[in-house]
C-alpha positions in Angstrom: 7.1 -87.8 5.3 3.4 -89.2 6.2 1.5 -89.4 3.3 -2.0 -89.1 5.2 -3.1 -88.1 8.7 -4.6 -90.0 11.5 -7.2 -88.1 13.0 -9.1 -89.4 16.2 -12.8 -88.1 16.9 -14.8 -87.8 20.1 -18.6 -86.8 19.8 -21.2 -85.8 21.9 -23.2 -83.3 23.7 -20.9 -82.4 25.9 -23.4 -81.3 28.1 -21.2 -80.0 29.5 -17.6 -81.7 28.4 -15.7 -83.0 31.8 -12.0 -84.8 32.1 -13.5 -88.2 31.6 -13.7 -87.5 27.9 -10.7 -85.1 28.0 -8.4 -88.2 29.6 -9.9 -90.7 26.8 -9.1 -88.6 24.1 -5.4 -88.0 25.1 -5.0 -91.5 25.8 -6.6 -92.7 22.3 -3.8 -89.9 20.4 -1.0 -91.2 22.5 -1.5 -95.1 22.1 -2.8 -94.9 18.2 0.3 -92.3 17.9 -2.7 -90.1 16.0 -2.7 -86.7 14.9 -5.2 -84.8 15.8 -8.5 -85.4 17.9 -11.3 -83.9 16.6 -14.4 -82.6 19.6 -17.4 -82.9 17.6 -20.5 -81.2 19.9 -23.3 -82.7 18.7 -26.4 -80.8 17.1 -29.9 -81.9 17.9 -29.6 -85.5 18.8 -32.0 -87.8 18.4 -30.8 -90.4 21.1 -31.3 -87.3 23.8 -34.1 -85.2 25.4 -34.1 -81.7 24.2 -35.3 -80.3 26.7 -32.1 -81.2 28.7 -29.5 -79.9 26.8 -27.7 -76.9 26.7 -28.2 -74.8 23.6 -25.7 -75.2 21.1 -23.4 -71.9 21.2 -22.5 -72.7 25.2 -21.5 -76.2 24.7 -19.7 -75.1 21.4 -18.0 -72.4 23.7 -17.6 -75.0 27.1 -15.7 -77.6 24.7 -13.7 -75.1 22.9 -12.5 -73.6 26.5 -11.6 -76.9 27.5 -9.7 -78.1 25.0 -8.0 -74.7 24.4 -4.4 -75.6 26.1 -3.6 -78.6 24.2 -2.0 -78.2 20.6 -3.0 -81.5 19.1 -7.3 -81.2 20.2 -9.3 -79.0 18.0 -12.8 -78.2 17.9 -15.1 -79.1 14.8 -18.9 -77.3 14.6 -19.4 -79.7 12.0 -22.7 -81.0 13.3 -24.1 -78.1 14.7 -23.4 -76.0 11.3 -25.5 -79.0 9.8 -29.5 -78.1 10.4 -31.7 -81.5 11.7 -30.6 -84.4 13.7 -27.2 -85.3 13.9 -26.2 -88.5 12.5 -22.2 -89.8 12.8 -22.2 -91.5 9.3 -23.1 -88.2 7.5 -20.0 -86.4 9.9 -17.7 -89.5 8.6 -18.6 -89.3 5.4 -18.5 -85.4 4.6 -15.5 -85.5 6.7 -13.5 -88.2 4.0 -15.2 -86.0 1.1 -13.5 -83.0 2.8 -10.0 -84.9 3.6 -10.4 -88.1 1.3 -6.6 -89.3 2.2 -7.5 -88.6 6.0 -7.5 -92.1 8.2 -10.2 -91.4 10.9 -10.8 -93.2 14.5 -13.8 -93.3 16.2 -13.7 -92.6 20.2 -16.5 -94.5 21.9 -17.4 -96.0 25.2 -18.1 -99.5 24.7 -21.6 -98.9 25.5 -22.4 -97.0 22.0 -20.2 -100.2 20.6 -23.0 -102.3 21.5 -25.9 -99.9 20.6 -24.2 -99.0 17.3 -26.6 -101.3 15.2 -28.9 -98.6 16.2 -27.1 -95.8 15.0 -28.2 -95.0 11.5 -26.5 -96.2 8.5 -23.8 -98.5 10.4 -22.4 -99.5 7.8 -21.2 -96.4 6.6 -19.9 -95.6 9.7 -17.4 -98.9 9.9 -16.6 -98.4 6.5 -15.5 -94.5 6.8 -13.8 -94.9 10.3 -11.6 -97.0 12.6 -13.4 -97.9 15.8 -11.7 -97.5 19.0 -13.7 -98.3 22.1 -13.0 -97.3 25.7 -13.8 -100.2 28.4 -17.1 -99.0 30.1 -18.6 -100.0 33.6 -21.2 -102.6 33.5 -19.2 -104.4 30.6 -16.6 -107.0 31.1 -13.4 -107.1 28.6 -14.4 -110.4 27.2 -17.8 -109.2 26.5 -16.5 -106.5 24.5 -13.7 -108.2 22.3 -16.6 -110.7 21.7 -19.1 -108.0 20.0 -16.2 -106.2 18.6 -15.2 -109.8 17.0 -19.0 -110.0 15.6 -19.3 -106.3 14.5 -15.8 -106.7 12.6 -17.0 -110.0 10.8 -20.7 -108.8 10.0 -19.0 -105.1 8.9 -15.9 -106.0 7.5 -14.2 -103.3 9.9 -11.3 -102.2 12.3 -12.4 -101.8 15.6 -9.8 -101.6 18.5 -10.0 -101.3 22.4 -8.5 -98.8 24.1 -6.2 -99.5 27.2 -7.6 -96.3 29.2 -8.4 -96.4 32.5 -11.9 -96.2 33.2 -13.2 -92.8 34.4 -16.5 -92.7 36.4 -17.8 -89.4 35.7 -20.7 -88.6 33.5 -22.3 -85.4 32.3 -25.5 -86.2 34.0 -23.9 -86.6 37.6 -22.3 -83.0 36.7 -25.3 -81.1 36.3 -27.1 -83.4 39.2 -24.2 -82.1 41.6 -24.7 -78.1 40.3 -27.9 -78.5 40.7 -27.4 -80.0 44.5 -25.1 -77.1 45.2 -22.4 -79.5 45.4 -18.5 -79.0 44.3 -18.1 -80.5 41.0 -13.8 -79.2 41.1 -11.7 -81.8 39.2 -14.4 -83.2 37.3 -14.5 -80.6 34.4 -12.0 -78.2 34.0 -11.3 -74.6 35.7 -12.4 -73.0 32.5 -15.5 -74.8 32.3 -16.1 -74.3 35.7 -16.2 -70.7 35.9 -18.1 -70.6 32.3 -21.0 -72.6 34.1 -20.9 -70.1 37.2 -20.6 -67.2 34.8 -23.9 -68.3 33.2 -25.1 -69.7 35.9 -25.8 -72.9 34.1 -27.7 -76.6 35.1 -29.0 -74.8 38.5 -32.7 -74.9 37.2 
């Protein structure tokens, strides 16, 4: 019997949450044989214009939708419970208070792995969680082994790359498409899909 969990988490806007992140999260349970996979909308971040994303109940309720039909993803409102910015190191770490014998993996692309010094309290962040990073275009393999190699010595932390396959889609071409009138099928699910056209969401 397993004496603690293994718990993956994916954060962001998901503004609005497609398949790209839907196919790295299943791919980061199946090859770290985890758990669980946390989707953690985010609040009010500070690394994103306002202005341009969705309030917070239809991206809670886009996510939640999306992730409905598989029994090991779950949604977590911990962020946007929390009132102010939202900052990963405070998730991690009331997360650990919450389940202290909980072993948690961060999901990122391996652009946030290279902004991540930017991310408040850093070190908290590699100390509360396992880092595994998705290959992301722009970046070459040996780029990213070399700055996870740094981050691990300067940090004194885990951090692992995922073998997923690299999925071009981004939130931002999403609403662009809507926007454009254009088909946006197979990039986000059928539930999100007809939550956007029931709102009539991103056509402004």
């Amino acid at each position: 019997m397993k004496d603690h969990k293994k718990v993956g988490i994916i954060g962001g806007t998901f503004n609005p949450i497609h398949i790209g992140h839907l196919i790295l999260a299943e791919h980061a349970y199946d090859e770290y044989k985890l758990d669980e996979i946390l989707f953690i909308p985010t609040g009010i971040s500070h690394f994103k214009d306002p202005n341009i994303v969705l309030d917070k109940k239809k991206r809670i309720t886009m996510t939640g939708g999306a992730i409905d039909d598989n029994p090991h993803f779950a949604l977590s409102t911990i962020e946007t419970d929390r009132p102010g910015n939202s900052y990963t190191y405070e998730t991690l770490e009331e997360l650990k208070r919450m389940n202290p014998d909980t072993e948690y993996y961060l999901i990122i692309g391996a652009d946030s792995l290279f902004q991540i010094e930017l991310w408040k309290n850093t070190e908290s962040i590699m100390e509360n969680a396992t880092i595994l990073v998705a290959v992301r275009k722009g970046q070459s393999l040996e780029e990213l082994e070399k700055k996870s190699e740094e981050l691990m010595s300067k940090y004194n932390s885990s951090i692992r790359i995922l073998t997923c396959p690299y999925i071009d889609i981004s939130s931002t071409e999403i609403r662009q498409r809507i926007k454009e009138g254009k088909t946006v099928k197979y990039m986000i699910t059928e539930d999100t899909l007809n939550y956007i056209n029931k709102f009539n969401l991103y056509r402004d």
